[in-house]
KEFI-144138 format. One record per residue (C-alpha): residue number from 0; z, y, x. Coordinates in steps of 0.1 Angstrom, whole numbers, plus 2048, in hexadecimal, padded with zeros to 3 digits. Layout:
// KEFI-144138
   k   Z   Y   X
 NUM   Z   Y   X
...
// end
This chain:
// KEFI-144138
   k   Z   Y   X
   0 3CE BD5 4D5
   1 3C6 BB8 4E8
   2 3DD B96 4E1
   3 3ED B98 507
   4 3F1 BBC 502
   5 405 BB6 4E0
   6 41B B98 4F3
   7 421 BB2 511
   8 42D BCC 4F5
   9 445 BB7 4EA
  10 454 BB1 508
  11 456 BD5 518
  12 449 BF1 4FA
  13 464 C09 4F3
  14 477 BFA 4D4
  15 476 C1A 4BE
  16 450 C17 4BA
  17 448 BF2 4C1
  18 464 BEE 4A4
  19 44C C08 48B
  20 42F BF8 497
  21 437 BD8 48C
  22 449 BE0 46D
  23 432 BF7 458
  24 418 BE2 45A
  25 42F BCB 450
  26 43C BDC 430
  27 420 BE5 42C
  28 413 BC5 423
  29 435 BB9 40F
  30 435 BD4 3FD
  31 410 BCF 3EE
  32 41B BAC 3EF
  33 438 BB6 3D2
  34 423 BCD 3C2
  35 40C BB6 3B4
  36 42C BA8 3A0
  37 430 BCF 396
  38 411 BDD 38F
  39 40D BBA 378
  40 42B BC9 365
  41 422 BEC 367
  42 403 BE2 350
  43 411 BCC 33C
  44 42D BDB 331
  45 418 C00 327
  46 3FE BE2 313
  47 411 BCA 30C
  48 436 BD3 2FF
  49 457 BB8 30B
  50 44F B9C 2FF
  51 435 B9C 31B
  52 44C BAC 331
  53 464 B91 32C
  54 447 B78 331
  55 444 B80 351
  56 466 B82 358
  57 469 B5D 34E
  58 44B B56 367
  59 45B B66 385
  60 476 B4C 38F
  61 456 B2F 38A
  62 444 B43 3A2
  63 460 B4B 3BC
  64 45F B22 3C0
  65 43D B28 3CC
  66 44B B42 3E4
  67 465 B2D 3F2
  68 44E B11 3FA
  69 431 B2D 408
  70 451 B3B 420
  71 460 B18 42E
  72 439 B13 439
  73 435 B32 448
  74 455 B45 458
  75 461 B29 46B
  76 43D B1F 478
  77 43A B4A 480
  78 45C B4A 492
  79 453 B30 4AB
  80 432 B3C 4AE
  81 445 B5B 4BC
  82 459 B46 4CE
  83 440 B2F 4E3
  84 42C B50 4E5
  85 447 B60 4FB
  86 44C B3D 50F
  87 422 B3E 513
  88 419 B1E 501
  89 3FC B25 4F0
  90 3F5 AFE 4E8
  91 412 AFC 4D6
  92 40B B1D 4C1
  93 3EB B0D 4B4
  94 3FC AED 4A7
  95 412 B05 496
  96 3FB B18 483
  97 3E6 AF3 47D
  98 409 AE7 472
  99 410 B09 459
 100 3EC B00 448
 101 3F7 ADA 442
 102 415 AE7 433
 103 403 AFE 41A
 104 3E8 AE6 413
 105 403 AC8 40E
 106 41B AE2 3F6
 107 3FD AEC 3DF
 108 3F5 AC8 3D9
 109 41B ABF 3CE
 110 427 AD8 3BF
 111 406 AEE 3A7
 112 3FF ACB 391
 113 425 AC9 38A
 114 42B AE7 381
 115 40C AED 369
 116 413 ACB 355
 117 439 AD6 351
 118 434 AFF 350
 119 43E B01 32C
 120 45E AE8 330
 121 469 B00 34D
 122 468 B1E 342
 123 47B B10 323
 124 496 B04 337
 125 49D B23 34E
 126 4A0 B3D 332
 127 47D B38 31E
 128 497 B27 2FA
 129 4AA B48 2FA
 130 48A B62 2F7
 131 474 B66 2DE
 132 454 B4C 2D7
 133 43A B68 2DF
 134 44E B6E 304
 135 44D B43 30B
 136 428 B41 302
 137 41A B5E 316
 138 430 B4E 336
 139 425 B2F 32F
 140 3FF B3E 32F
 141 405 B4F 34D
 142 415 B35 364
 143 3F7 B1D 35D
 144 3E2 B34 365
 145 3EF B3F 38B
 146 3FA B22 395
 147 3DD B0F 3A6
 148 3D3 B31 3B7
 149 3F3 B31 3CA
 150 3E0 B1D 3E8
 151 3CF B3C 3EF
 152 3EE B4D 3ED
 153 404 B39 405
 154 3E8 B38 41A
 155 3E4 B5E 420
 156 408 B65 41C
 157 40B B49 43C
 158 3F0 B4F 451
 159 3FB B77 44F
 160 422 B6E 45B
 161 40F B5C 47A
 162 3F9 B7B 480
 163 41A B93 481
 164 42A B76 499
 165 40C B7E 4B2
 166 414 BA4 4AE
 167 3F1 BA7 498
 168 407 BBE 481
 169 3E9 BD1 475
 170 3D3 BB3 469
 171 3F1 BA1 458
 172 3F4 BC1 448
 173 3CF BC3 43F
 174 3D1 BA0 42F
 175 3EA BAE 415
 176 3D2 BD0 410
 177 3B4 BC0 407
 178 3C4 BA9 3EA
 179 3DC BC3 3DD
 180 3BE BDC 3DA
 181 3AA BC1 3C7
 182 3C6 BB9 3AD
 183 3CF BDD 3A9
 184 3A6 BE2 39D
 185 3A8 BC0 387
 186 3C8 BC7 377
 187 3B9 BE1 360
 188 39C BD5 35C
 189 3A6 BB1 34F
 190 3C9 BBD 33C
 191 3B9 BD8 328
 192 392 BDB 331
 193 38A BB7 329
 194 3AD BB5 30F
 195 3B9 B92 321
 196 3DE B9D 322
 197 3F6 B8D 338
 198 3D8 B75 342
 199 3BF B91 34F
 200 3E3 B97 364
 201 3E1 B73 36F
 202 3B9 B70 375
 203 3BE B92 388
 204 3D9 B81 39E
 205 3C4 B65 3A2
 206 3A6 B77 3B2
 207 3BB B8E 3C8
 208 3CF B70 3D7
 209 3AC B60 3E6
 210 3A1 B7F 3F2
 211 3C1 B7E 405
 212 3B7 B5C 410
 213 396 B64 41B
 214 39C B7F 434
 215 3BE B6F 441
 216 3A5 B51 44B
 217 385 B67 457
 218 3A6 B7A 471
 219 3A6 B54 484
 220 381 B54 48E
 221 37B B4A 4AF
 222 381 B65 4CB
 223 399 B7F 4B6
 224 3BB B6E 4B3
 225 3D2 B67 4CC
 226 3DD B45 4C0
 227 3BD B34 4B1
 228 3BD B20 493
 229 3A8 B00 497
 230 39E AE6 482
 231 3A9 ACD 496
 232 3CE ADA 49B
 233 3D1 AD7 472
 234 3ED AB9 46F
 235 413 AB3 470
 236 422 AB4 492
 237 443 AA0 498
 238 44A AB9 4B8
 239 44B AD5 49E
 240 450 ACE 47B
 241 476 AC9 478
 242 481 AE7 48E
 243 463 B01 47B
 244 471 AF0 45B
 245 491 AF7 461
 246 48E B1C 46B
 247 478 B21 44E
 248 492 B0B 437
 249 4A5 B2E 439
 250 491 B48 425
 251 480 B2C 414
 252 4A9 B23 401
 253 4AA B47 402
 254 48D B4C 3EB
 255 498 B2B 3D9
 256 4BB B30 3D2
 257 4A7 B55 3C9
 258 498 B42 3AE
 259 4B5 B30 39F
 260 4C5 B56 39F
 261 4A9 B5E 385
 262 4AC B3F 371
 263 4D7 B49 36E
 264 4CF B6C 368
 265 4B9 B60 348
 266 4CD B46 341
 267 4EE B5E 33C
 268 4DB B78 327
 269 4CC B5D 312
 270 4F0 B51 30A
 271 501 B71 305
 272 4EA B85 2F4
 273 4ED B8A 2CE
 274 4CA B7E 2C2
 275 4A7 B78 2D1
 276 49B B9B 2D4
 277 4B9 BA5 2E6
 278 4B5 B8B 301
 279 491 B92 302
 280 497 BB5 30C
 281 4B7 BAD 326
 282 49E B94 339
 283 483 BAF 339
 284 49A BC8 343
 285 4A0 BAC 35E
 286 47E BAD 36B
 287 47D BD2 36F
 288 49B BCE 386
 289 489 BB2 399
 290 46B BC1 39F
 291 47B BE4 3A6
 292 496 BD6 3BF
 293 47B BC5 3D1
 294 465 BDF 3D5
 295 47C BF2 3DE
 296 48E BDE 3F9
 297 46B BD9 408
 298 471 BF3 423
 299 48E BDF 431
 300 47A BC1 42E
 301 45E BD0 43E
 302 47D BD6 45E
 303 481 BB1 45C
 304 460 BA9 45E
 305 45C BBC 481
 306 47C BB3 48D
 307 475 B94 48A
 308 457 B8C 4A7
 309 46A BA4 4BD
 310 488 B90 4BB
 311 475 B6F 4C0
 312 462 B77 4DA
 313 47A B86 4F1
 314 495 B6B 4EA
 315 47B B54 4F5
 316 474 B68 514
 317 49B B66 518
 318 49E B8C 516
 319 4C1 B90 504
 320 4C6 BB7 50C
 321 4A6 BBF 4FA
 322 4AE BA3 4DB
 323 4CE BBB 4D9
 324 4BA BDA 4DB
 325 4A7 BCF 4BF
 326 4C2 BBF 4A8
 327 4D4 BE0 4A5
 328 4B6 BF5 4A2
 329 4AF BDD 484
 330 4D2 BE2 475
 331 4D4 C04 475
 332 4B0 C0A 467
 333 4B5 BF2 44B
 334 4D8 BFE 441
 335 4C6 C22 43D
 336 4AB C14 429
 337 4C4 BFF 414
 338 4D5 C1C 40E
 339 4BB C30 403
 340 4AF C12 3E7
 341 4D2 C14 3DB
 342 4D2 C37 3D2
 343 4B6 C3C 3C7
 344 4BA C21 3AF
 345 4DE C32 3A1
 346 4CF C52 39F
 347 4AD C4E 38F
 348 4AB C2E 378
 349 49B C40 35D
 350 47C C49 370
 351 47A C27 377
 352 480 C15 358
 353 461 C31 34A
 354 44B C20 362
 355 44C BFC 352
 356 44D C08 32C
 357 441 C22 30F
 358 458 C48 310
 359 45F C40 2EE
 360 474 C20 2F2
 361 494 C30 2FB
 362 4A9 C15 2F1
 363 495 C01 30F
 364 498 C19 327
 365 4BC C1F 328
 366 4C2 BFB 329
 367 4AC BF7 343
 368 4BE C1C 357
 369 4DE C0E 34D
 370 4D6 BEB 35D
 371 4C9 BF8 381
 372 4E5 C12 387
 373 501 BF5 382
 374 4EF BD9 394
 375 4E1 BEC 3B5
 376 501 C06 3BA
 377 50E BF0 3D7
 378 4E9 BE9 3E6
 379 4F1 BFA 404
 380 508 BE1 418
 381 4F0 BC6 41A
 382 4D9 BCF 438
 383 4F4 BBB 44E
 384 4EF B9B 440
 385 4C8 BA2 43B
 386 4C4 BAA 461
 387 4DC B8F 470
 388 4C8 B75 455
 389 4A7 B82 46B
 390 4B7 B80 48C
 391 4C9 B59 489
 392 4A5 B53 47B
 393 48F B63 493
 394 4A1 B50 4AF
 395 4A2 B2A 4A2
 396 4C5 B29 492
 397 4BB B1D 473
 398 4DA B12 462
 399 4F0 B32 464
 400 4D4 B46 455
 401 4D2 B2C 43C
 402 4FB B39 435
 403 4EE B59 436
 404 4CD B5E 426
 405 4E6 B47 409
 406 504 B5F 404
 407 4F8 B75 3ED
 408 4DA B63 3DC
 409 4F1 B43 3D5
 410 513 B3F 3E3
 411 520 B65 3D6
 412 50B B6E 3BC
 413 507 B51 3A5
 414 52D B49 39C
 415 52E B6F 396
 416 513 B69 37D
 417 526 B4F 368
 418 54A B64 36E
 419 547 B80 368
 420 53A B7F 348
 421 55C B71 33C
 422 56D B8F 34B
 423 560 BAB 339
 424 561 BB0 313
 425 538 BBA 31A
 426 526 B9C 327
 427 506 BA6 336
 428 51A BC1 342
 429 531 BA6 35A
 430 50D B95 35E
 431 501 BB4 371
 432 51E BBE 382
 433 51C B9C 393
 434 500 BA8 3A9
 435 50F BC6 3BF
 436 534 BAC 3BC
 437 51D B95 3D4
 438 50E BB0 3EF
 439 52E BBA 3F5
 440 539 B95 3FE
 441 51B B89 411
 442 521 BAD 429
 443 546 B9E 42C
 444 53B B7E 431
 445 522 B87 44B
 446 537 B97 460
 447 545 B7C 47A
 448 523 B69 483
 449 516 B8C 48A
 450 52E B9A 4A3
 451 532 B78 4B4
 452 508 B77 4BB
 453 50E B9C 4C4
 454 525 B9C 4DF
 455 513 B7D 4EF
 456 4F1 B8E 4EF
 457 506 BB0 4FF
 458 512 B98 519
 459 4F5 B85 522
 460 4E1 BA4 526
 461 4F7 BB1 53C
 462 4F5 B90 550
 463 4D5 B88 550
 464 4DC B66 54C
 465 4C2 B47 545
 466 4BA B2A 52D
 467 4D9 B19 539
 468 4EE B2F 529
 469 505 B22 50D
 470 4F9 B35 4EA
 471 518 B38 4CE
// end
């Protein structure tokens, strides 16, 4: 499809389809996206036993800092791409991507020395004292070894938000295929066929990241895109940079405060389990249930991902019956899919937990069954607060999907983490139940800002009214 006809669809494609359209390609991509992190564990945890799972369980909050700093780059810069797209400003769509490439370029040089000098000292400090030595030093070997491909990383992973922001849904998707398909051939080969462990997981990442690189930059040749990506256009714009760092300052906290979730969760089993091993198998256990959760939240994701253009573009076109079309077509879909996550996680843990480990551990496996039915049973209610984070995001209001995207990462769940505990004669017990305790009070909470946007976008629509409107 041609980039005018993809604008035009946008605008006046029934929402049913344009809404599939856009989002399978779109979880598509996410969902490879997670499954690098999963098929990593799937290997090493048939080859390599906990200690290695728990490795890269330490890893994961070390790398979701990466994330975070990847996402305030891109989804802000994406958004008002949409945004400008709908008012026709092409001119200021290429300073935006230029601007998202800065960014990356700027956060790799920071942040990948840093962390590789201090990698050990880290992981240490959010969880690394309370596992065993074997479990520190693979993490440690792992981390140095990602950590100065992650510029090929953040560059795919931001140059592919911007394709799905110009309704290129098939090539941002394509991005993801290509490097997912590479690691999934390398993992094998360097984990068992060349015996390198949890680093032929790291080199395999490594390689599959730049291949992701590579084809996200050959999609901005001259004559293909419909916002170009120029050289020249590469810099810091003063026009841009606050408002595209404040929408992106949203899932960017979310991802952070994500993070600091991890580091608590490792923190609390470390304290309160009996010895080393024990703790060594509650924090793998842990990153069964992160990897899990996420992939299996990546359908509703995927919903976000296409809402999110949709709602851009036609807020910027000032089209507030069709932003309220969308909204509620995203709310419903992602409750279902919610949903579905939730139960299947209560009612088949154990064919999970047999994905990540031997048959013959059973000890590990009902801890790990035992772990996913109590901490995802209450999944279900969260698709509000996941689809009004989108929509307050999607149209510029930074701030209150800041509150949002925060309730249950920081504001709910982590004083959950460190109460709970104390209420319950079984620790890691309160530690889990701390999780479905918070999506019960981010739905709540989520509530009010919701209905208010809601019954303005019903009467606007009905309106027709302009710019000069007042927005709550």
């Amino acid at each position: 499809m041609r980039p005018n006809d993809r604008l035009k669809a946008m605008a006046e494609a029934p929402l049913g389809g344009l809404l599939a359209r856009f989002s399978w390609p779109a979880l598509v991509s996410m969902t490879l996206h997670a499954l690098y992190s999963v098929v990593d564990r799937i290997w090493i945890g048939h080859g390599c036993g906990q200690d290695a799972m728990a490795a890269l369980t330490l890893a994961f909050p070390l790398m979701m800092v990466f994330v975070a700093f990847g996402v305030f780059a891109g989804v802000g810069h994406a958004a008002l791409i949409s945004i400008k797209l709908g008012d026709g400003d092409r001119t200021a769509c290429e300073k935006l991507l230029g601007e998202l490439v800065a960014f990356k370029l700027i956060f790799f040089l920071v942040l990948s020395p840093v962390v590789f000098a201090f990698a050990e000292p880290i992981l240490r400090w959010s969880g690394g004292s309370g596992v065993t030595q074997a479990a520190l030093g693979l993490a440690t070997e792992y981390v140095k070894i990602v950590v100065f491909s992650h510029i090929f990383s953040h560059l795919a992973f931001g140059l592919s938000a911007a394709m799905r922001s110009e309704g290129a849904v098939l090539s941002s998707m394509t991005c993801m295929v290509v490097g997912f398909g590479t690691n999934l051939l390398l993992d094998p080969l360097f984990i068992f066929g060349f015996g390198m462990g949890v680093a032929g997981a790291a080199w395999a990442t490594n390689i599959a990241m730049l291949v992701s690189c590579a084809w996200a930059i050959w999609y901005y040749r001259p004559g293909h895109s419909a916002v170009r990506l120029r050289l020249r256009r590469i810099g810091i714009y003063r026009a841009y940079v606050l408002r595209a760092a404040g929408i992106g300052l949203s899932p960017a906290l979310q991802q952070l405060m994500g993070s600091l979730v991890n580091v608590s969760l490792q923190l609390a089993f470390a304290k309160w389990a009996a010895d080393q091993k024990s703790a060594t198998a509650q924090i793998a256990s842990l990153g069964i249930f992160q990897m899990m959760t996420m992939l299996f939240l990546m359908p509703a994701f995927g919903v976000q991902q296409g809402l999110a253009p949709i709602i851009g573009f036609n807020w910027g076109a000032r089209n507030f019956a069709r932003v309220r079309e969308t909204v509620m077509l995203g709310l419903w879909t992602t409750t279902a899919l919610v949903t579905l996550t939730a139960v299947t996680m209560v009612l088949f843990p154990e064919a999970i937990a047999y994905l990540f480990t031997d048959s013959s551990d059973v000890a590990f496996i009902r801890l790990v069954a035992h772990d996913l039915r109590l901490s995802n049973f209450m999944l279900w209610c969260i698709g509000l607060n996941v689809v009004a984070t989108t929509y307050f995001q999607s149209i510029g209001h930074p701030w209150t999907a800041i509150v949002l995207s925060l309730l249950r990462q920081c504001i709910c769940l982590m004083p959950c983490i460190w109460i709970l505990p104390h209420v319950f004669a079984d620790r890691n017990f309160g530690i889990w139940l701390s999780m479905p305790v918070s999506d019960v009070l981010a739905c709540l909470a989520t509530i009010p800002p919701f209905v208010l946007h809601a019954r303005f976008l019903a009467k606007a629509g009905k309106l027709r009214i302009t710019r000069r409107v007042a927005e709550p």
